[in-house]
C-alpha positions as a Markdown table, in Angstrom:
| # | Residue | x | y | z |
|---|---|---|---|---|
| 1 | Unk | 78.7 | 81.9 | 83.1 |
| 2 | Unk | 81.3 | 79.3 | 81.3 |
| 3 | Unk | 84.6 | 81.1 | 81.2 |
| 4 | Unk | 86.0 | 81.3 | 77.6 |
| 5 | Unk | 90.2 | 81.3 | 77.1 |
| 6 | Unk | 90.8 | 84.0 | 75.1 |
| 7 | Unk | 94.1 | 82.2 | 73.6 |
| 8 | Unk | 91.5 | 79.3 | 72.0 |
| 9 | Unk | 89.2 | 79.5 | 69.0 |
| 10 | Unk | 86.2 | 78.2 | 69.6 |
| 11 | Unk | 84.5 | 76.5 | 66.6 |
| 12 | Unk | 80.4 | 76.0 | 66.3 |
| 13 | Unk | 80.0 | 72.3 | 65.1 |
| 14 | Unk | 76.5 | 72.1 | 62.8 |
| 15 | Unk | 73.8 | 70.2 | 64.5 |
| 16 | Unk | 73.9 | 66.4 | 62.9 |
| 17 | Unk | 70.2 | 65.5 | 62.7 |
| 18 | Unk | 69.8 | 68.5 | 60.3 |
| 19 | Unk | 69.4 | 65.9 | 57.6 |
| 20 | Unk | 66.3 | 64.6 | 58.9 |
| 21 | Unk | 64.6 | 68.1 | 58.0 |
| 22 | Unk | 65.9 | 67.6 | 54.1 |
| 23 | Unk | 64.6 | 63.7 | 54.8 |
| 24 | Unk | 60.8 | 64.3 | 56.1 |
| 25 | Unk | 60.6 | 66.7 | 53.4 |
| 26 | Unk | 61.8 | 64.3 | 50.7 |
| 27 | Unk | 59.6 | 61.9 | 52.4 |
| 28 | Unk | 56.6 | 64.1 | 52.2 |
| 29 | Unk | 56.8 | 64.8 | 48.8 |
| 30 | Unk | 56.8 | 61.6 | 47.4 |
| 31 | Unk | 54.1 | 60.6 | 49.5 |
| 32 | Unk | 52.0 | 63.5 | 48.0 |
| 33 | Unk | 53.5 | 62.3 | 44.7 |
| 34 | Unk | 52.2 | 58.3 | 45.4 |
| 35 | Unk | 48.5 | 60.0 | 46.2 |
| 36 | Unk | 48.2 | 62.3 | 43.1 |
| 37 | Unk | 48.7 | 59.2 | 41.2 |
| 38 | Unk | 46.4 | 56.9 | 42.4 |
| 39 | Unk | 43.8 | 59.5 | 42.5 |
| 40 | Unk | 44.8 | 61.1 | 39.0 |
| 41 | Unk | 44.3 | 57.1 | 37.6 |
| 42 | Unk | 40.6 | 56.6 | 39.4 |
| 43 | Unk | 39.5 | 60.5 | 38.5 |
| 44 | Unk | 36.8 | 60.7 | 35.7 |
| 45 | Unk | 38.8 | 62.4 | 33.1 |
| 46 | Unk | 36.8 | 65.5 | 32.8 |
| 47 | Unk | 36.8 | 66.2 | 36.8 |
| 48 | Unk | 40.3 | 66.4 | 36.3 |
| 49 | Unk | 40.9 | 68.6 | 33.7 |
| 50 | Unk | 38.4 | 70.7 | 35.4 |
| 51 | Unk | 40.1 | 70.8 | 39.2 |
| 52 | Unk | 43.5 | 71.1 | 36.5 |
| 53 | Unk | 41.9 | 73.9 | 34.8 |
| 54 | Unk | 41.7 | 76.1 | 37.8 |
| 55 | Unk | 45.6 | 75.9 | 38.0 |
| 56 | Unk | 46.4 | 76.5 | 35.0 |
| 57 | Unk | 44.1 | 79.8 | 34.9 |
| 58 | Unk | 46.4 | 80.8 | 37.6 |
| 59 | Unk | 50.0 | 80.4 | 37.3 |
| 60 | Unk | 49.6 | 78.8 | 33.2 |
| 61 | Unk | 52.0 | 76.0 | 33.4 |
| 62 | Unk | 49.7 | 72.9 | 33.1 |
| 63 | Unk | 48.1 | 72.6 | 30.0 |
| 64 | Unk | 46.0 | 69.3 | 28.4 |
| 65 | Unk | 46.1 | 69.7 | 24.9 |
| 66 | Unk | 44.5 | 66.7 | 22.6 |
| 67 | Unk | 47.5 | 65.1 | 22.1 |
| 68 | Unk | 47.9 | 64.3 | 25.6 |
| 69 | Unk | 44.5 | 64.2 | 26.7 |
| 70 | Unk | 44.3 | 62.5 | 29.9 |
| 71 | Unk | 43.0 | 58.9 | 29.9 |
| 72 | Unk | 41.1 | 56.5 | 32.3 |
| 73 | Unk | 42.3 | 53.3 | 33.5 |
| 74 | Unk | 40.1 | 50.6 | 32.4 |
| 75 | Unk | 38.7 | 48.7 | 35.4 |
| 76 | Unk | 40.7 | 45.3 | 36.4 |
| 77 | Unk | 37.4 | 44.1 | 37.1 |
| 78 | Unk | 34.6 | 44.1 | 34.8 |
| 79 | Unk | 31.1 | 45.0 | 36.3 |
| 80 | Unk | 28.5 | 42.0 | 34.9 |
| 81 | Unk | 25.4 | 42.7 | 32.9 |
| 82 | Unk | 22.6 | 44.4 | 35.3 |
| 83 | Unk | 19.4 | 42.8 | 34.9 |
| 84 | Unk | 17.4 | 45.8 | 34.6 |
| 85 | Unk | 19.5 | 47.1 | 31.7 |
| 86 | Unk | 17.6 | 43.8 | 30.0 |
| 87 | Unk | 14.8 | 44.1 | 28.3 |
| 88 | Unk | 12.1 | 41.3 | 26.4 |
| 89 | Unk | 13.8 | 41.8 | 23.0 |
| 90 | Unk | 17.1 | 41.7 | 24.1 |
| 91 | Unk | 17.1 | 38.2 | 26.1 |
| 92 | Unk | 14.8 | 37.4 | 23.1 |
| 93 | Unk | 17.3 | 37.4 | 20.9 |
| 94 | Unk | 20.2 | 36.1 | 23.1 |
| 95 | Unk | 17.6 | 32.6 | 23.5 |
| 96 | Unk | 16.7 | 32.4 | 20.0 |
| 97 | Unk | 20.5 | 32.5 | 19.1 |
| 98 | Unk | 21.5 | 30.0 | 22.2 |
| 99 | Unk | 18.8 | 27.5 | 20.6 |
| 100 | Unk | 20.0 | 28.1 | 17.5 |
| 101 | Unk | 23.3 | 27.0 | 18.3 |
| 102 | Unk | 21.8 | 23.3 | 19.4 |
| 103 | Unk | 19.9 | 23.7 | 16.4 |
| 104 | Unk | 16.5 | 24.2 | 18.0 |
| 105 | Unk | 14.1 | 26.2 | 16.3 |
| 106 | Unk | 10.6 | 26.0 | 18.2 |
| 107 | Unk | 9.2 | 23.1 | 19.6 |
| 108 | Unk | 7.9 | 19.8 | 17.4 |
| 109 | Unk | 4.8 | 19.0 | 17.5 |
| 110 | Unk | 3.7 | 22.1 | 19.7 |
| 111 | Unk | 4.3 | 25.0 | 17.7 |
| 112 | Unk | 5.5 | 27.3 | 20.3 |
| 113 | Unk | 8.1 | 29.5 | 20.1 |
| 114 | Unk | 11.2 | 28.9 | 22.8 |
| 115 | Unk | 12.3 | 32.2 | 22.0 |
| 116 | Unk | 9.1 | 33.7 | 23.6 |
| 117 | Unk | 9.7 | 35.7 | 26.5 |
| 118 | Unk | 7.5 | 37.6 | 29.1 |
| 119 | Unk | 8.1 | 40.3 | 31.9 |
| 120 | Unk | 6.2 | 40.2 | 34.8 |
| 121 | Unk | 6.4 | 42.4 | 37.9 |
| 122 | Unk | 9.2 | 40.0 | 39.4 |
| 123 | Unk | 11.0 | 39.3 | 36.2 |
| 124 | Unk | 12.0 | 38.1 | 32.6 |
| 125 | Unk | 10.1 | 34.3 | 32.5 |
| 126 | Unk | 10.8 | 31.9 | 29.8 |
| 127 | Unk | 8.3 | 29.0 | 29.6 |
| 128 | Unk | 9.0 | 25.6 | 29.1 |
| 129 | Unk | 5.9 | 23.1 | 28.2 |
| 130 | Unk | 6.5 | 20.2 | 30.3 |
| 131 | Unk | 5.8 | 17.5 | 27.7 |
| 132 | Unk | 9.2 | 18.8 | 25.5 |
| 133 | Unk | 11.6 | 18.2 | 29.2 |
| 134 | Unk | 9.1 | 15.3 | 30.7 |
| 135 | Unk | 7.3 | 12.1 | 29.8 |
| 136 | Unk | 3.8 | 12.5 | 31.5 |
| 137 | Unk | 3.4 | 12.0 | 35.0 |
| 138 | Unk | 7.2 | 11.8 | 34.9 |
| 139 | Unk | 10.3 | 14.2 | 36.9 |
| 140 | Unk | 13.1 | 13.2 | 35.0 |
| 141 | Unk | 14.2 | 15.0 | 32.2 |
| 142 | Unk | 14.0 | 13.6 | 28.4 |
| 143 | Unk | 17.6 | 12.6 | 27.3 |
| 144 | Unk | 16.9 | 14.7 | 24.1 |
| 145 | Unk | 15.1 | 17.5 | 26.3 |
| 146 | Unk | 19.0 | 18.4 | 27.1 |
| 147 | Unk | 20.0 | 20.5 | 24.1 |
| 148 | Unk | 17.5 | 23.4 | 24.4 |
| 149 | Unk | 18.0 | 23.6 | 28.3 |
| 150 | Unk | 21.6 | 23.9 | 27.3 |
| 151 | Unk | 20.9 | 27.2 | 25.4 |
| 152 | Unk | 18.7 | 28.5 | 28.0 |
| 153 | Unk | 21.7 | 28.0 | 30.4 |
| 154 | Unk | 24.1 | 29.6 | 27.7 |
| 155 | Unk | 21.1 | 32.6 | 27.0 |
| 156 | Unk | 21.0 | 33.5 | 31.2 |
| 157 | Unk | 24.9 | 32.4 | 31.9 |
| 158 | Unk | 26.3 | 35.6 | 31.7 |
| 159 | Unk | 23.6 | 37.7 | 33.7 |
| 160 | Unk | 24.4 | 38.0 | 37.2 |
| 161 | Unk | 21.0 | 37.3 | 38.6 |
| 162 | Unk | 18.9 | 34.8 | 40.8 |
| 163 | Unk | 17.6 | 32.2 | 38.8 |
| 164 | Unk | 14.0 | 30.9 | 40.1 |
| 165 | Unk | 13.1 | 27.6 | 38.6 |
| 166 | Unk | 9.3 | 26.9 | 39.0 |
| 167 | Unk | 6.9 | 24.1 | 38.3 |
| 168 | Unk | 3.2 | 24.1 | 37.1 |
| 169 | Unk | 0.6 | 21.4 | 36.1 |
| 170 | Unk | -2.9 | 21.6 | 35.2 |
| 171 | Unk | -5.6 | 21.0 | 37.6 |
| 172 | Unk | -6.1 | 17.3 | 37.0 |
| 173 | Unk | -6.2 | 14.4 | 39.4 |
| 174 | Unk | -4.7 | 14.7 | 42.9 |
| 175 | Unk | -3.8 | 18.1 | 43.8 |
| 176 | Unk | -0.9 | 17.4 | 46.3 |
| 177 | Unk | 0.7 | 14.9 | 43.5 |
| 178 | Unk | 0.4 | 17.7 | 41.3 |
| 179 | Unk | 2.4 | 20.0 | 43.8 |
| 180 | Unk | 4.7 | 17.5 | 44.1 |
| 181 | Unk | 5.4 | 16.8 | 40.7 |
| 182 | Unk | 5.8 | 20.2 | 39.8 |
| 183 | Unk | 8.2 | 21.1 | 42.4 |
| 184 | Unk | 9.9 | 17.5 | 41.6 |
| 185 | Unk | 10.5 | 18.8 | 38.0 |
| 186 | Unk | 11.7 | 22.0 | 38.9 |
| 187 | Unk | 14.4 | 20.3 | 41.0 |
| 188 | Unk | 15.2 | 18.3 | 38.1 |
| 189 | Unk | 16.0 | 21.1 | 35.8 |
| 190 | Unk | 18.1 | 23.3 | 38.3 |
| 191 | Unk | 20.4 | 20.0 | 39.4 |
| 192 | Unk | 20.7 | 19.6 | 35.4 |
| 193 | Unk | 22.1 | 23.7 | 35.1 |
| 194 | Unk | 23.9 | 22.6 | 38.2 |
| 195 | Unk | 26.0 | 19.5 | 38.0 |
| 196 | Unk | 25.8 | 19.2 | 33.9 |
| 197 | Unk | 25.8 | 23.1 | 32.9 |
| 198 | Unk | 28.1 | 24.5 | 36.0 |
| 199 | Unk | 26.3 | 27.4 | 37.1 |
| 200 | Unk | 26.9 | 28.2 | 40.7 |
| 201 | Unk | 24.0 | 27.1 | 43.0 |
| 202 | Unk | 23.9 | 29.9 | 45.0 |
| 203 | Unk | 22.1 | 31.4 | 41.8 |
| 204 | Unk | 19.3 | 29.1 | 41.7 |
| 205 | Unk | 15.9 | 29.1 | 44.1 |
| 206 | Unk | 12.9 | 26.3 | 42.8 |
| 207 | Unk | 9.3 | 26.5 | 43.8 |
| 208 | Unk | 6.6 | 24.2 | 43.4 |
| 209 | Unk | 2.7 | 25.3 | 42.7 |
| 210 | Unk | 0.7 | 22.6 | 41.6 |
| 211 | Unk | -2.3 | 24.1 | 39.7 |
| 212 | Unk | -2.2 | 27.2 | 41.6 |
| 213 | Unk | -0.3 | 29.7 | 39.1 |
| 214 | Unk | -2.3 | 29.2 | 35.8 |
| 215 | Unk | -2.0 | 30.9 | 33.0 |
| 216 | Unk | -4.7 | 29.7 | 30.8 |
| 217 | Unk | -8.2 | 27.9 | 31.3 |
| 218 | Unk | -8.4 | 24.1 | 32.3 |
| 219 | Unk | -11.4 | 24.1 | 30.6 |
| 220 | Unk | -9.8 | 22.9 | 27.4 |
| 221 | Unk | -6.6 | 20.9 | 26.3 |
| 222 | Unk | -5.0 | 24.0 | 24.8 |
| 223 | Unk | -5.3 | 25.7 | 28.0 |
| 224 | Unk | -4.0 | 22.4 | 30.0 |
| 225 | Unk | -1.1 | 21.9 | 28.3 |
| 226 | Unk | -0.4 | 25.5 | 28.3 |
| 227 | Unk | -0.4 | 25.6 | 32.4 |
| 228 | Unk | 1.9 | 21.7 | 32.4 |
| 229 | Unk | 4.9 | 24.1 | 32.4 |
| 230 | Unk | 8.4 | 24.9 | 34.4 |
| 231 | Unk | 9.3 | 29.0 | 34.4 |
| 232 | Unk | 12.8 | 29.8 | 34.2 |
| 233 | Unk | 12.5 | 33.4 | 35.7 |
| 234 | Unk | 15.8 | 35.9 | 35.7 |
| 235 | Unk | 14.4 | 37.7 | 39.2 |
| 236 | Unk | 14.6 | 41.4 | 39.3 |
| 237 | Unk | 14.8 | 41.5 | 43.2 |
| 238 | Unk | 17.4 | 39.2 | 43.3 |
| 239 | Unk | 20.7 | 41.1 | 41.7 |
């Protein structure tokens, strides 16, 4: 044992790293204070008031009343239109208004509707006759074909979709010209909503079928010129 002088005081000096408890604790708090806010601004408003709820049931303190009603950051990043929230009418009406704006109406001469649209099992398909786009025999498009393949670009723009661009002819004369003329046009149109119209490439896919895919007889002419056509199809596999 240390022997102690009697004729000195002795004084306890306070330990100096006591200030690190106060400082973890500080520390601590506003870490828990950094992660109640960032989970309190990504909540759903009502799953907070509920988990809130249960607190204020207990000790009565926290309260929401209306005039402070919790709200919900709106996302930095909006989420782009889902295809299979589309339906026929809907991108019906977004065409007819896109042609509209390039003053297009229907098709001279043919009296078909552009703002026609089908659903298929893969997708929303709008038609376009070949003899509005190309001459005959022909895979580049009509200088005054470019207007109403603008507002097809402008109708589809904003859905964030694969775009399948794919050619058709009738069954007349050779059939491996015909497949190559259809996927020859096809080509055509997606390099025109490429390099003229912008849209990203990785969107687009083309196909070529020849006579393969029709969708009418080539018994008659009605039925010919209805299978000489390019599909623009918004593919529902492909979000």
């Amino acid at each position: 044992m240390a022997y102690k002088d009697k004729n000195v005081t002795y004084i306890k000096l306070p330990n100096r790293m006591g200030w690190m408890v106060t400082f973890s604790d500080l520390t601590t708090l506003l870490l828990t204070f950094f992660v109640m806010i960032i989970a309190m601004s990504s909540m759903d408003s009502k799953v907070l008031k509920d988990s809130f709820g249960f607190f204020s049931a207990v000790s009565g303190p926290l309260e929401f009343p209306r005039e402070h009603e919790v709200k919900v950051a709106e996302p930095v990043v909006k989420t782009p239109p889902n295809i299979m929230s589309l339906n026929v009418e809907s991108l019906k009406r977004s065409l007819i208004i896109s042609l509209k704006k390039q003053n297009i109406v229907n098709i001279p001469g043919r009296g078909i509707d552009m703002g026609d649209v089908k659903e298929t099992k893969r997708g929303f398909a709008i038609a376009v006759p070949d003899g509005v786009v190309f001459d005959k025999g022909s895979k580049e498009l009509k200088k005054d074909a470019e207007p109403m393949l603008k507002g097809i670009v402008d109708a589809v723009r904003g859905i964030d979709v694969t775009i399948a661009i794919e050619g058709h002819t009738d069954n007349l004369g050779n059939e491996q010209l015909n497949w190559r003329l259809s996927l020859s046009r096809a080509i055509s149109i997606a390099d025109f909503f490429v390099y003229n119209q912008g849209l990203s490439p990785e969107r687009i896919c083309v196909a070529g079928y020849g006579s393969k895919r029709p969708v009418a007889t080539n018994e008659t002419q009605g039925g010919r010129d209805r299978n000489r056509r390019v599909e623009i199809i918004l593919l529902k596999d492909r979000l």
